[in-house]
Structure formats: C-alpha cells, structure tokens
C-alpha positions, 0 to 999 in steps of 0.5 A, a space after each residue: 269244525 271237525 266232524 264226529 268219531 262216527 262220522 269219520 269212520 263212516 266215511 273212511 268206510 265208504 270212500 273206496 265203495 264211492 270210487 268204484 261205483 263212480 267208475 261203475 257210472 263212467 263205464 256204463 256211460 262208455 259202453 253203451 248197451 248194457 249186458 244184465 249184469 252190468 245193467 243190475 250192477 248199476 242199480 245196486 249202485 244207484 239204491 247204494 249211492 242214494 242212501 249214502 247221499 241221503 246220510 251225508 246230507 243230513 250228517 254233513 250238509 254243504 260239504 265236498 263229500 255231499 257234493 261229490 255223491 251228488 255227482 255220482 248219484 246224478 250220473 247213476 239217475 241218467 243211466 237208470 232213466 235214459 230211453 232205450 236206445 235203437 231197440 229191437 223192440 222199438 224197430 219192430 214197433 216202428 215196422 209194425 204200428 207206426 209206419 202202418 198207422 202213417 201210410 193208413 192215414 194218407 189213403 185219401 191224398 194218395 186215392 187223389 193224386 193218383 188220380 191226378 198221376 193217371 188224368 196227367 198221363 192221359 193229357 200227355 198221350 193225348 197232347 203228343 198223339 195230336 202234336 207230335 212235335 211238342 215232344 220237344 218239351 218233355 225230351 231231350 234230343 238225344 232221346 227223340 233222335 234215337 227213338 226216330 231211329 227206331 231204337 229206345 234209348 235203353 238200350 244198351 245202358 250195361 254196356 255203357 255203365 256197370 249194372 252196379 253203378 247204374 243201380 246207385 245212380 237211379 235209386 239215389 236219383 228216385 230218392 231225390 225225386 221222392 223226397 222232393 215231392 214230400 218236401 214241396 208240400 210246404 208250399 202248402 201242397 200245391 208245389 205236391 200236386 204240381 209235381 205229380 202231374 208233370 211226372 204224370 205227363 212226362 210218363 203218358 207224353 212218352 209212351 205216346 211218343 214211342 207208340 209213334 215209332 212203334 217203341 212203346 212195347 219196348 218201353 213198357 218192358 223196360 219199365 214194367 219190373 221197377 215201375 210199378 213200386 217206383 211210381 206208387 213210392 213217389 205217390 206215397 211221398 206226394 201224399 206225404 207232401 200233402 199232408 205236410 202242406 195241410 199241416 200248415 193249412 189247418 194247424 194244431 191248437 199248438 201253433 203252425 210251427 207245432 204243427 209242422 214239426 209234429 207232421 214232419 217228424 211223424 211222416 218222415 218214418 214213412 219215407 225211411 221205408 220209402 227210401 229202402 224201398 227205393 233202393 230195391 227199385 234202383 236194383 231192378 231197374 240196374 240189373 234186370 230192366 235194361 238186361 235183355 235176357 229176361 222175358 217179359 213174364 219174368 219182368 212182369 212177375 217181378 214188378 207184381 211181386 215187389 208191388 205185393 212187398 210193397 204194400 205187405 211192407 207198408 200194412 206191417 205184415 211183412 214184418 209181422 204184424 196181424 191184421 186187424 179184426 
C-alpha cells in the first residue's frame, strides 16, 4: 500500500533535513566538548527530529522511515542527557566540597593512628636504646655498616643518582606505601593498623640507632622538608584504610558488597590528592633533602609550609573554598 500525496511530499521534504541532522549527531559524538553553537545546533536538531518521528509514527507506523528517526532521535537524546564530562565546575567541586567532606569524616581514625604512629615510634626508641643489637631487624647491613662508620647513608645520593631520577622513585615508592595502607584495610582494618605501627617502629628504631653513632641530627635534617607531609599522607591513607575496613564491618542496609564499593569510591577521591601530594614529597626529598647546600632553617621552613599546603589542600582553601560559619 502506497502512501498519500501529502505524505510523500512530506517526506520528500524532509529527507535531506534528517541527513544532515544525522550528520549533525555523528559529529557532536566525535568532537567530544561542545562549543554553544554546536551544542545549540543539536537541540534544534533534537526538538526538529522529535517532531518528525512524532508525525511518521503516527502517518507511517512500522516503517523504514520511522525506524530511521528513531535512530537519529535516540542519538540526539544521549547527546542532550550525557553527564558532563571532567568540567571544570565538576573538579572545582571535587577540590572544594568532596575531598574536604572525606578527609573531615576520617578525623577520629586519623587522631588514633596517630597516636598508634607516635607509641610505635617511641617502642622502637625505646627497644633499640636498650638492645642495640636488635637493630639487625629494621635495617639492612648496609645502612648499620655506614652508620657504625659514622656517615649516614644519605649521603651522597645526587652523586650516585640524578636528583630527577631519584625524586620518581621515592615518590612512586611513597605512593605505593600510601595505597597499600589504604588497600590493607580490607582485612577489615587491622592489616591498617599493622602497618602504621611497623612504619612507626622502623622510624623511632632508627633514630634510636644513629643517636648511638651521634647521627640522628643528621638524620632529622635529612627528613625534616619532606617528612612531615609524607608521614601525615600515609596517616591520612591509613585512616582511609580503616574506614574501608569499617565499611565491611558495619555495612550499609544495601549489603557488604554496597558498602564497600560505595567507601571504596568515596575514599579514593582522597587518595588522588594523596598522590599529588606525594609527588611533591618525592620533589623535596630528590632535590632538596639529600643536597647539602641547604641549612636547616630552610629545611625546616619547607617542611612547615608544605604541611600548611597540605592541610589548606585537604580543608579545600587552597582551592577556594570559605570556611565554614
């Protein structure tokens, strides 16, 4: 069965407007980020493709032609309603609301572990002052046979390895560290907690251990610019870590699985941050720790003022965002 006069004429019309509104829908696809008139020329397009499948549905139902504005019609509908992709309004937001709300929500496992990092350090002083010949445990020979040599075994790294080379490895070392901490927390926290104490008790056993050889100022000059954002960034993943545990221990109404994956995908905006903040770590400790050039006012002022970085960072002010009334 044929269709009418009209009908034709109709479609006769409109068949070059649908293949350029096709073509329309196949470039926006392909370009990716809209410019307005491009983003206004597809919702003419998609009002314009509405109407004509609303007319051929109801002239010429069940037909090639329907089936083709369909097509074109659903291709203009997942243009018109994809969410936004990497805004700048959506990483301002990430910068400034939600990693803020993440790192405010872990202040009390981060007050514990803390506490946990400070006792470990302090067990570990206190275990290598009184037997000295345990430090076996926590260092490698290299490092006992330098230091009972009298020389830190800092010394000298920009001569061995450029400062460059040395800044990728130890911040893609620290990263690892971070994220293993948070990752340990599936065993529902303790392998966390674990963690931050043996980091705790290398760090006290070792200070311990150069006081001995009358190398823990040196130690502490070398340690003082990066270390005091390195620690508190493998805290922060550590209480990360342990609210992935909890997660697992006290579930949401949706099931563990829900649970964890919901934690899991809210927590790890804060370890993005983590990681850049990391790197600037691996930075400090490549080219300015090891490097005898600098006094150690200066090393100190770098440590605080990338402390105060860190937390503006992790408060959102860095980024802009008021504080709260």
């Amino acid at each position: 069965m044929s269709a009418p006069a009209g009908t034709r004429s109709w479609l006769a019309g409109r068949a070059p407007r649908w293949r350029s509104l096709a073509e329309v829908a196949a470039r926006a696809r392909a370009g990716g980020r809209l410019s307005i008139e491009g983003a206004q020329a597809v919702l003419d397009g998609y009002r314009s493709v509405a109407r004509d499948l609303a007319t051929a549905r109801q002239q010429l139902p069940g037909s090639g032609v329907t089936t083709a504005l369909e097509t074109i019609y659903a291709a203009f509908h997942a243009l018109v309603n994809r969410a936004p992709r990497n805004s700048r309004a959506a990483i301002v937001r990430l910068l400034r609301v939600e990693i803020p709300a993440v790192a405010a929500s872990l202040r009390i496992p981060l007050l514990y572990l803390t506490l946990l990092f400070a006792l470990s350090a302090g067990a570990g002083w206190w275990l290598i002052t009184h037997y000295p010949e345990l430090i076996g445990l926590i260092a490698s020979e290299a490092m006992i046979d330098q230091t009972e040599h009298g020389h830190l075994w800092t010394e000298g790294l920009l001569r061995i390895t450029p400062g460059s080379v040395l800044s990728i490895r130890l911040f893609s070392n620290n990263i690892v560290v971070s994220v293993t901490a948070f990752c340990a927390g599936i065993f529902y926290g303790l392998g966390t907690f674990y963690l931050i104490a043996l980091n705790g008790l290398l760090l006290g056993g070792t200070f311990a251990f150069t006081r001995q050889h009358g190398l823990d100022g040196e130690l502490f000059r070398f340690v003082i610019a990066h270390g005091t954002v390195e620690i508190s960034v493998i805290l922060i993943s550590g209480a990360a870590g342990v609210a992935l545990g909890e997660s697992l221990i006290r579930p949401t109404p949706g099931g563990r699985l829900d649970s964890f994956q919901h934690a899991a995908a809210r927590l790890g905006k804060l370890l993005l941050l983590c990681a850049l903040l990391l790197v600037g770590c691996g930075l400090i400790e490549g080219f300015v720790s090891p490097n005898p050039l600098f006094p150690l006012a200066s090393r100190v002022v770098i440590g605080v003022c990338y402390w105060f970085v860190m937390v503006g960072a992790l408060t959102g002010r860095l980024f802009g965002a008021r504080p709260r009334a």
